[in-house]
C-alpha positions in Angstrom: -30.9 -2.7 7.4 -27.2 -2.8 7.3 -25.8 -1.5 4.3 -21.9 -1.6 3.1 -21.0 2.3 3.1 -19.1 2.2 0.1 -22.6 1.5 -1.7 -24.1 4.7 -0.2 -20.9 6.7 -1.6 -18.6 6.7 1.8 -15.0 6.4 0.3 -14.0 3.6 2.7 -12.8 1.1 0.0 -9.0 -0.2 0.3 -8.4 2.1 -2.4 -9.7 5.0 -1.1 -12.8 5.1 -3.0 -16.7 4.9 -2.7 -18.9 2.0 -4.6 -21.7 4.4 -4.9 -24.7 2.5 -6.2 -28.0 4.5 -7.4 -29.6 1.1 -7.6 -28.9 0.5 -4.1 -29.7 4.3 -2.9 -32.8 3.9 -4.8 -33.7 0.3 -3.2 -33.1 1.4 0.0 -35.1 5.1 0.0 -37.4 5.2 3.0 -35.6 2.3 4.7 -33.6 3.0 7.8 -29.9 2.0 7.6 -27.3 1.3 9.3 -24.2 2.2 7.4 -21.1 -0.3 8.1 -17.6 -0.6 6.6 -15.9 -3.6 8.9 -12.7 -2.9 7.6 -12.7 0.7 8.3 -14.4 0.2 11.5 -11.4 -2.1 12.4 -8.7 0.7 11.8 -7.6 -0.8 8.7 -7.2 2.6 7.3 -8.2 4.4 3.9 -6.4 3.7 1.7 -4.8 0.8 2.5 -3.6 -3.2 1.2 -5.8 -5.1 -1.1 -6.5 -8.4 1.2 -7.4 -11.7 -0.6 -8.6 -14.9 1.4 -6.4 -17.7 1.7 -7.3 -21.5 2.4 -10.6 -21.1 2.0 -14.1 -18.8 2.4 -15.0 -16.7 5.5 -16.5 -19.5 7.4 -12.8 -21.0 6.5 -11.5 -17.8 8.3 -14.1 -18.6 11.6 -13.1 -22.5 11.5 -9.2 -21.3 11.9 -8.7 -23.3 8.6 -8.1 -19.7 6.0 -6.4 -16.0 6.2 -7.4 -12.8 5.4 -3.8 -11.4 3.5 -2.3 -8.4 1.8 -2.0 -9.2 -1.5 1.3 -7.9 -2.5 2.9 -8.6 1.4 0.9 -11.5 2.4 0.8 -9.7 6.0 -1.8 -11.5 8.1 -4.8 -9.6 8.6 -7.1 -11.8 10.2 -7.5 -10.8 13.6 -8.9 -7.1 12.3 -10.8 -8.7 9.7 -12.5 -10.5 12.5 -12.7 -7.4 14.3 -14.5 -5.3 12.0 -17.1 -8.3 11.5 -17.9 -8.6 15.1 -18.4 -5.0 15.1 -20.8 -5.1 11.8 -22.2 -8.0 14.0 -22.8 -5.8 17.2 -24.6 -3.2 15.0 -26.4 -5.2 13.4 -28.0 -6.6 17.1 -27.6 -3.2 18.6 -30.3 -1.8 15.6 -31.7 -4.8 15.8 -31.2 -5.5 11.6 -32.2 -8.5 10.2 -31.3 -7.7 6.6 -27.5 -6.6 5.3 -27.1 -5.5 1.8 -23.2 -6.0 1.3 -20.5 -5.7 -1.3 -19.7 -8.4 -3.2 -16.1 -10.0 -3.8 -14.6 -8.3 -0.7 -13.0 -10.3 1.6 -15.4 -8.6 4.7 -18.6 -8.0 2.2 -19.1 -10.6 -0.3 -22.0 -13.2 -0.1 -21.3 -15.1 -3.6 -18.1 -14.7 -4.4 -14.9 -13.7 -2.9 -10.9 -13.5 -3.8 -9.2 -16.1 -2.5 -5.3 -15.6 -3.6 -6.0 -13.3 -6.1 -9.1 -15.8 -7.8 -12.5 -14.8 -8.1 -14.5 -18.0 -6.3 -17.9 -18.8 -4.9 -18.1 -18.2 -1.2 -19.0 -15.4 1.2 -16.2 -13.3 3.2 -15.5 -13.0 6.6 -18.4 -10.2 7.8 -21.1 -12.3 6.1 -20.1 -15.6 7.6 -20.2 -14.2 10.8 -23.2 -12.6 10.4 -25.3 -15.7 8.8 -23.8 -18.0 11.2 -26.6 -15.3 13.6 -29.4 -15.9 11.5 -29.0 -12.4 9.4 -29.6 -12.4 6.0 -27.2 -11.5 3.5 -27.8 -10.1 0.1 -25.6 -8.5 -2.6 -25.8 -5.8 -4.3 -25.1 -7.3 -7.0 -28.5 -8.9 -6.8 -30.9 -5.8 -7.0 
């Protein structure tokens, strides 16, 4: 299963900290995982910019009709967004994972809801798009 690192306490967050989630650690014990931060694995850095979508969801951000953007500098980040999702993508194939427990409201992570210029919405972000649109499953953590 893919898992979003910061749940398993890797402080890979933009601000430099972990989501650490007993719930999830607890959930997943016995499982094999595949740890996966997309924007860390896209040299986004830690810390670094809070990023918002803008125009849409992450299947927006696939159909070239949304952004991924800093929040304070509006500094397109799109093409590493996209990078780090391909990458969650390629492990996720490589490991042969079916299942991806993810962080919701990031712009990568989130399967329910994400911030789209600075507003908490309903949609999924750019890692989850990416990997549904491959058949994967998605769930939040927010769900367990």
């Amino acid at each position: 299963m893919l898992v979003s690192a910061c749940l398993l306490g890797e402080a890979c967050r933009y601000d430099g900290r972990s989501q650490r989630s007993e719930r999830v650690l607890a959930a997943l014990e016995g499982k094999a995982v595949i740890p996966m931060c997309p924007e860390a694995a896209a040299g986004l850095g830690i810390p670094r910019p809070p990023v918002d979508l803008a125009g849409g969801t992450g299947v927006d951000v696939w159909a070239g009709r949304a952004r991924a953007l800093t929040r304070e500098t509006r500094e397109d980040r799109t093409p590493e967004f996209q990078d780090g999702a391909r990458q969650a993508l390629e492990a996720a194939r490589r490991f042969d994972a079916t299942v991806a427990l993810l962080k919701e409201k990031s712009p990568s992570c989130g399967s329910q809801r994400v911030y789209e210029s600075g507003v908490l919405r309903p949609g999924e972000g750019i890692t989850t798009a990416l990997l549904r649109a491959d058949g994967r499953t998605v769930v939040s953590d927010e769900d367990l």
